[in-house]
C-alpha positions in Angstrom: -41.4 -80.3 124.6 -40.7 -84.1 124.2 -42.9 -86.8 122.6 -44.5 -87.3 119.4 -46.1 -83.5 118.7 -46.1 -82.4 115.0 -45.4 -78.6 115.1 -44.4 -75.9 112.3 -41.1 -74.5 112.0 -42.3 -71.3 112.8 -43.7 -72.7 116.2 -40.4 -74.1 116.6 -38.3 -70.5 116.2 -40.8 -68.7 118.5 -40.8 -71.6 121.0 -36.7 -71.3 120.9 -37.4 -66.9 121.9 -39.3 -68.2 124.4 -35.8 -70.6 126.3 -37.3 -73.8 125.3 -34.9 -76.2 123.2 -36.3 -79.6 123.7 -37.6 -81.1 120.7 -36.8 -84.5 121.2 -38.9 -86.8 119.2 -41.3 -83.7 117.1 -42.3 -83.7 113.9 -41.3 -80.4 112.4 -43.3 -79.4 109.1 -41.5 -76.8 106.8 -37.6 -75.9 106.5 -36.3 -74.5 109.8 -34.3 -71.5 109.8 -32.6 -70.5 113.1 -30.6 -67.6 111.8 -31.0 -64.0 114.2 -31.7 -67.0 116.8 -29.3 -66.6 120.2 -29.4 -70.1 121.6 -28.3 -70.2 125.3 -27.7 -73.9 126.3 -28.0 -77.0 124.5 -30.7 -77.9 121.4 -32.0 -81.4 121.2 -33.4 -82.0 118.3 -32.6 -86.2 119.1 -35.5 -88.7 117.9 -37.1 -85.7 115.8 -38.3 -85.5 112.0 -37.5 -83.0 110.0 -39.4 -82.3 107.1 -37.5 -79.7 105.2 -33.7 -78.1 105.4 -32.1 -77.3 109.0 -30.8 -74.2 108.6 -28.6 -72.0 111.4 -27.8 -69.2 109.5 -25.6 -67.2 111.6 -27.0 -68.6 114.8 -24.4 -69.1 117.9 -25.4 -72.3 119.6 -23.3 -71.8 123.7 -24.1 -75.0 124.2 -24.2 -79.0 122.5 -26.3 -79.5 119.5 -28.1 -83.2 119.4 -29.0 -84.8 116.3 -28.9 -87.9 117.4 -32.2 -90.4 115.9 -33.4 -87.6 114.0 -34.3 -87.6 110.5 -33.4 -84.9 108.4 -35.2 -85.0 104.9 -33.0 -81.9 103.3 -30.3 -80.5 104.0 -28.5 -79.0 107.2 -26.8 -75.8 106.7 -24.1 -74.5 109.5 -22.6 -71.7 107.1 -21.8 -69.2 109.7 -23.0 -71.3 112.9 -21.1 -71.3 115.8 -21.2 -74.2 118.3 -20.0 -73.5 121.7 -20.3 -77.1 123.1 -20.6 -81.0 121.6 -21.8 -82.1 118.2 -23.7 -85.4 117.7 -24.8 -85.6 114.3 -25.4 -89.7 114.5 -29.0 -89.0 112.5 -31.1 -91.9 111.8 -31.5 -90.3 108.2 -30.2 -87.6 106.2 -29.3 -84.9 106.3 -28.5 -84.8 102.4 -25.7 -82.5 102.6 -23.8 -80.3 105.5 -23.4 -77.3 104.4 -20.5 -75.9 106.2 -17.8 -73.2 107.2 -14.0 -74.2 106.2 -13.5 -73.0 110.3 -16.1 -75.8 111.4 -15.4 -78.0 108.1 -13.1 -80.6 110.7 -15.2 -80.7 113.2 -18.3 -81.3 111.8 -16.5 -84.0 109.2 -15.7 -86.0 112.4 -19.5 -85.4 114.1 -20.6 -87.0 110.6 -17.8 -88.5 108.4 -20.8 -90.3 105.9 -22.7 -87.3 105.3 -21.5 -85.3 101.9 -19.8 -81.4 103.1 -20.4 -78.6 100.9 -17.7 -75.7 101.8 -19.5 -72.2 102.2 -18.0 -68.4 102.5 -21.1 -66.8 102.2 -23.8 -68.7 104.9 -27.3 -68.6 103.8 
């Protein structure tokens, strides 16, 4: 799915059941939460809008997440993520915060040393 589509997050987490993880450029309505979601391969969320929080919950991601161009107008919440593969977190906007593991604290600091981290034990 790339272009301009608006779509809901809950299109979005039964689209990502279904093996797609293209949204380049969407317009997702609503807070996202991927946690319970398996996600083989990369997600490409580059160019998109996201109207609401990014949440993975507990998600593993065994491949690169793309944030690249997107707008993020909460915040973006990686508690108890796990990312197999590349980070790029160069968004156009936001997010606000990253919430964050202290394992993937580092990491994610160097994917997006402007945006404010928020240490979490407890993911949401």
């Amino acid at each position: 799915m790339t272009g301009k589509k608006e779509i809901t997050a809950a299109e979005v987490k039964e689209e990502i059941k279904k093996g797609l993880r293209n949204f380049n450029g969407a317009t997702i309505k609503g807070n996202l939460y991927l946690g319970g979601a398996t996600i083989e391969g990369d997600l490409d969320f580059r160019g998109a809008t996201i109207k609401g929080d990014l949440n993975f919950g507990r998600a593993p991601i065994e491949g690169n997440l793309y944030l690249g161009g997107a707008t993020i107008e909460g915040n973006l919440y990686l508690g108890g993520a796990t990312i197999e593969g590349e980070l790029d977190f160069s968004t156009k906007e936001g997010p606000t915060k990253i919430y964050v593991s202290p394992e993937m604290a580092e990491r994610v600091h160097f994917a997006a040393p402007n945006i404010p981290l928020v240490m979490e034990t407890k993911p949401r």
